[in-house]
C-alpha positions as CSV (number, residue, x, y, z in Angstrom):
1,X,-6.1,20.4,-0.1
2,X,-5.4,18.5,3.0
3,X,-2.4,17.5,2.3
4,X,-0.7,20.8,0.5
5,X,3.1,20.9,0.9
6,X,3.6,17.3,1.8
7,X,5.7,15.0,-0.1
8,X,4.7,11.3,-0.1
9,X,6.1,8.4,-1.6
10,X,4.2,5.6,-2.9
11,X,5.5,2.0,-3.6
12,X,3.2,0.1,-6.0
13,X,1.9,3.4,-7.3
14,X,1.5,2.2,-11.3
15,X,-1.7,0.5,-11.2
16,X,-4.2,-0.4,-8.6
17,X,-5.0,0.7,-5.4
18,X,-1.8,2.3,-5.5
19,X,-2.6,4.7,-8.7
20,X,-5.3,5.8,-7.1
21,X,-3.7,6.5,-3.7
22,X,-1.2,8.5,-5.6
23,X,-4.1,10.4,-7.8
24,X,-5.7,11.0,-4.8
25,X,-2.9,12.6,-2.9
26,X,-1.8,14.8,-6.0
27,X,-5.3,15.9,-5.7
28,X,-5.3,16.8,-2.4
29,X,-2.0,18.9,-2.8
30,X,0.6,16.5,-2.0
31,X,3.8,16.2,-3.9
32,X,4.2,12.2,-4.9
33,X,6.9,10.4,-5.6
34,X,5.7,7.1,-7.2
35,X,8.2,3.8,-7.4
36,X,7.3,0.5,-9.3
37,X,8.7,-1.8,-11.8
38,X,7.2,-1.0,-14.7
39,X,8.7,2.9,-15.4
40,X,6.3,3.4,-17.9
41,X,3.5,3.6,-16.0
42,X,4.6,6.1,-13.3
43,X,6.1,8.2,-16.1
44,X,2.3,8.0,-17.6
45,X,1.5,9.3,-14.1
46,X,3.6,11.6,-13.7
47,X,2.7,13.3,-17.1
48,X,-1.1,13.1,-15.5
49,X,0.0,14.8,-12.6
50,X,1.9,17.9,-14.2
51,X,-0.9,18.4,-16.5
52,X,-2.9,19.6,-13.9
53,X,-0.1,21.8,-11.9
54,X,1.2,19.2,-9.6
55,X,4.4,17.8,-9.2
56,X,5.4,13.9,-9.1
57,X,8.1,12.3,-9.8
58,X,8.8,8.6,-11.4
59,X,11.1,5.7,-10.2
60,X,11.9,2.6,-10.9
61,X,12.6,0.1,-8.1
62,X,11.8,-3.5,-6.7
63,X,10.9,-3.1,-3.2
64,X,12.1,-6.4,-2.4
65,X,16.1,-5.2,-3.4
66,X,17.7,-3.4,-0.8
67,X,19.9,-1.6,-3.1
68,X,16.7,-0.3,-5.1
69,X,14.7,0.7,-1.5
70,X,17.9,2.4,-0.5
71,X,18.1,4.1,-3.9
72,X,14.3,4.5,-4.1
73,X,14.3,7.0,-0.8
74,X,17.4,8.7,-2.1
75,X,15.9,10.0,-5.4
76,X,12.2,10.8,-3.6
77,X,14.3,12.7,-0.9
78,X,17.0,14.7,-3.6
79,X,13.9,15.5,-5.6
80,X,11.5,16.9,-2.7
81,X,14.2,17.1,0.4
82,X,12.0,15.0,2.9
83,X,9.5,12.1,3.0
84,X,6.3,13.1,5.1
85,X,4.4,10.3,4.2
86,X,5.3,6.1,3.1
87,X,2.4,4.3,1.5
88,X,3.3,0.1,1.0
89,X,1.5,-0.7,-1.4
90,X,3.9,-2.2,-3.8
91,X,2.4,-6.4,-3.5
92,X,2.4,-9.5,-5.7
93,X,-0.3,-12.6,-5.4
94,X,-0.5,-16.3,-6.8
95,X,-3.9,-17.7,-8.1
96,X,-5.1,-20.5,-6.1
97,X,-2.3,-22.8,-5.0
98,X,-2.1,-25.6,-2.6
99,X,0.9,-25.7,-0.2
100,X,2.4,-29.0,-1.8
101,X,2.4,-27.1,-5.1
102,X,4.1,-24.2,-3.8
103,X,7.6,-23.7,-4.5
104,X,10.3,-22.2,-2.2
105,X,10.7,-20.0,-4.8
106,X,7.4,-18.3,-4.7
107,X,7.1,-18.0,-1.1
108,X,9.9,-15.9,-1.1
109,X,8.9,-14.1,-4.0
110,X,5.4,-13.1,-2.7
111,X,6.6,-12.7,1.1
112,X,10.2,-10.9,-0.2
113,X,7.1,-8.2,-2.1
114,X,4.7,-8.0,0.2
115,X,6.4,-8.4,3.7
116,X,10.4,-7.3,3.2
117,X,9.7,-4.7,0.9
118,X,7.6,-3.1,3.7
119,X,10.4,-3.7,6.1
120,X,12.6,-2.1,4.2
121,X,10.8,0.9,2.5
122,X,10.3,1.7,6.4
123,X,13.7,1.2,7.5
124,X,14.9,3.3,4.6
125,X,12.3,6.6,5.5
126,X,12.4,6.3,8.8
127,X,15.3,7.9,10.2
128,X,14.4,11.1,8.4
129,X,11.5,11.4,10.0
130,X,12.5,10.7,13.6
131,X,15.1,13.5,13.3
132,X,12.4,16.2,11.9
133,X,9.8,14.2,15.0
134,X,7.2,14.0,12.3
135,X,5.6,11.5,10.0
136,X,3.1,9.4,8.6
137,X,3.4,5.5,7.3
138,X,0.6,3.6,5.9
139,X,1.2,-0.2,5.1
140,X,-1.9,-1.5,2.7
141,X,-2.1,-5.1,3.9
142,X,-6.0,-7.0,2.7
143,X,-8.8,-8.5,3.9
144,X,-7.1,-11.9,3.7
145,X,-4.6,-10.9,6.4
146,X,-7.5,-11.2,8.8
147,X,-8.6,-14.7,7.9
148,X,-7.0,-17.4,6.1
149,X,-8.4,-19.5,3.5
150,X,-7.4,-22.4,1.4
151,X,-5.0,-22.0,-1.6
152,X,-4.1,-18.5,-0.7
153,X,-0.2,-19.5,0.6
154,X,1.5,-17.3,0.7
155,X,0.1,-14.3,0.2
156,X,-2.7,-13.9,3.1
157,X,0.5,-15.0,5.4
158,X,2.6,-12.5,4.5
159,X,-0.3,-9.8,4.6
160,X,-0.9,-11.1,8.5
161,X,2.2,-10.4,9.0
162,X,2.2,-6.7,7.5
163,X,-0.7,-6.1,10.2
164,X,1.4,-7.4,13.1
165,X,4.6,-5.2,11.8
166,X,2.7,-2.1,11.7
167,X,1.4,-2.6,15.2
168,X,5.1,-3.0,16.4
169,X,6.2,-0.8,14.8
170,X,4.2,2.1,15.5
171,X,4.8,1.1,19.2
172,X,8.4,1.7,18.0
173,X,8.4,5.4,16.8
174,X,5.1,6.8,18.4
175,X,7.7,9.1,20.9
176,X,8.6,10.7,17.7
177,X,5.5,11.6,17.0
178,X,5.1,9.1,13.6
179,X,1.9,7.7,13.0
180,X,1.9,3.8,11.5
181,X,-1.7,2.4,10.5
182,X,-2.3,-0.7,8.0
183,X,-5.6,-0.6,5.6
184,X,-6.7,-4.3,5.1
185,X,-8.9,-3.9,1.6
186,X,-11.5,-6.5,0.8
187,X,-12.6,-7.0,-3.0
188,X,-11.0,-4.2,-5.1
189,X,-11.9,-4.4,-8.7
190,X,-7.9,-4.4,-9.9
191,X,-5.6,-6.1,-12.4
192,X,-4.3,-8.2,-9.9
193,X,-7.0,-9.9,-8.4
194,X,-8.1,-10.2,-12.2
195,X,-5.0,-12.3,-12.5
196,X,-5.3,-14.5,-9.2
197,X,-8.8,-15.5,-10.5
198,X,-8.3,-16.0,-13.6
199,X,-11.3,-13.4,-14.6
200,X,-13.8,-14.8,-12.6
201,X,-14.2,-11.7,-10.2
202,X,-16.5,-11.4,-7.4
203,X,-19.8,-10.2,-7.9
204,X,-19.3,-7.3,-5.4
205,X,-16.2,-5.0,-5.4
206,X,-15.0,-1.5,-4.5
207,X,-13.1,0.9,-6.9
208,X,-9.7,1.4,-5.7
209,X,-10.5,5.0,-5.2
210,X,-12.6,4.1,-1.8
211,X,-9.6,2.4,-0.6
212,X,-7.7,5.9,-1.9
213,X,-9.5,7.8,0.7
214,X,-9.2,6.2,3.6
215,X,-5.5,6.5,2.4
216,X,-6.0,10.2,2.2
217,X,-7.7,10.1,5.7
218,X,-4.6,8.5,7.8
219,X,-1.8,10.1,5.7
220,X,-3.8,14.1,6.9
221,X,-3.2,15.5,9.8
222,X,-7.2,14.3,10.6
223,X,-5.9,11.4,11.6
224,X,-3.6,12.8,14.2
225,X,-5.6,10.6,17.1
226,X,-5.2,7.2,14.9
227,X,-1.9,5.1,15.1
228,X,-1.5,1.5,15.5
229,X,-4.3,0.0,14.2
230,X,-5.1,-1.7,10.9
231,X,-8.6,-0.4,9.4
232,X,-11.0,-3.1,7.7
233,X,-12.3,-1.6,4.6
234,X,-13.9,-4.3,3.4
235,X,-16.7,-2.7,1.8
236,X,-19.4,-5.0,0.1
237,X,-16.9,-7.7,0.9
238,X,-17.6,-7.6,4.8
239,X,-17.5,-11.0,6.1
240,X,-21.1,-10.0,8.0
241,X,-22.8,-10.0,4.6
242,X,-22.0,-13.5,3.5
243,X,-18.9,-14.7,1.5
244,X,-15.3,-13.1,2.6
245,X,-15.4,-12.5,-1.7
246,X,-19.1,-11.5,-2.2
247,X,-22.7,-10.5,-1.1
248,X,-25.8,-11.6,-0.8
249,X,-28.4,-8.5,-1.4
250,X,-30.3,-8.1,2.1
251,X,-34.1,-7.2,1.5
């Protein structure tokens, strides 16, 4: 239970690597509030959650509206009084698409998701947890943030650029004792990267529930020696074994 008593909230928390970072966290004690667009799905959750004796709560918001983020933080914070813990996870991809067949449109769809929302899920939290000098933020950015790679505009972009904002901004509130880290997944077997490729999946990919833990790792007080950094947990994925989306087996 290493995370008894805390309350976290979770953007992106319906499917994904973000259902199992909120699964995870209700498991180890935590009180989750989860926010995505599709209500249904966290209210699925929820009903998961309070089966077993823990407590979660279900809200609707698109992280890339600062009247829902605003909102968002409000009914997390009326419902548990505090925020100990902000996982980004909330994110939206394109399949492959060359930059002259990119519309302005999509760009700022995929970087409003992906790189706003985290902006402002953070600015929202934030001054909550300076005044009580504590806190923990985890911004889930990918193994494309690292490396970019031809078709993937805008999405390996905007997660670059996830990695560089939690660095400054864990420079920003270390003196109040917040911790900021990023997790940069590789292949995670999860509906959206089955819709960016259209089904054809790499051969090698984690669960989301490995990417869970490491959540659970940085958002415990374990972690307490770790802020600033973004953690590559590329699994299988790893660059050093071939492919950046697959494998060869090494005899």
């Amino acid at each position: 239970m290493r995370l008894k008593e805390k309350v976290a909230l979770v953007t992106g928390g319906s499917r994904g690597i973000g259902r199992a970072i909120v699964l995870a966290f209700a498991g180890e004690g935590a009180k989750v509030a989860i926010a995505s667009r599709n209500k249904e799905r966290c209210d699925e959750l929820v009903a998961q959650i309070e089966k077993k004796g823990g407590s979660a709560l279900s809200i609707k918001a698109d992280v890339a509206s600062e009247t829902d983020v605003k909102r968002m933080v409000k009914l997390a914070t009326d419902k548990f009084q505090r925020v100990d813990i902000l996982v980004n996870c909330a994110a939206v991809n394109l399949p492959y698409r060359a930059v002259t067949e990119l519309s302005l449109e999509e760009w700022n769809w995929i970087m409003g998701v992906n790189l706003t929302g985290t902006f402002l899920a953070c600015r929202a939290v934030l001054p909550q947890m300076m005044a009580r000098r504590s806190g923990k933020i985890i911004n889930i950015a990918s193994i494309g943030g690292r490396l970019g790679a031809a078709g993937r505009t805008p999405y390996r972009p905007s997660k670059a650029a996830v990695i560089n904002f939690t660095y400054c901004l864990a420079a920003e509130v270390k003196e109040f004792n917040i911790d900021v880290n990023a997790i940069c997944p590789g292949a995670v077997e999860t509906d959206m990267l089955r819709e960016i490729t259209e089904g054809k999946l790499p051969e090698h990919m984690m669960p989301p529930s490995d990417i869970a833990a490491v959540a659970v790792f940085l958002a415990s007080d374990e972690s307490r020696a770790v802020t600033g950094t973004a953690i590559d947990a590329f699994g299988p994925s790893n660059p050093l074994f071939g492919a950046s989306t697959s494998v060869r087996r090494v005899k």
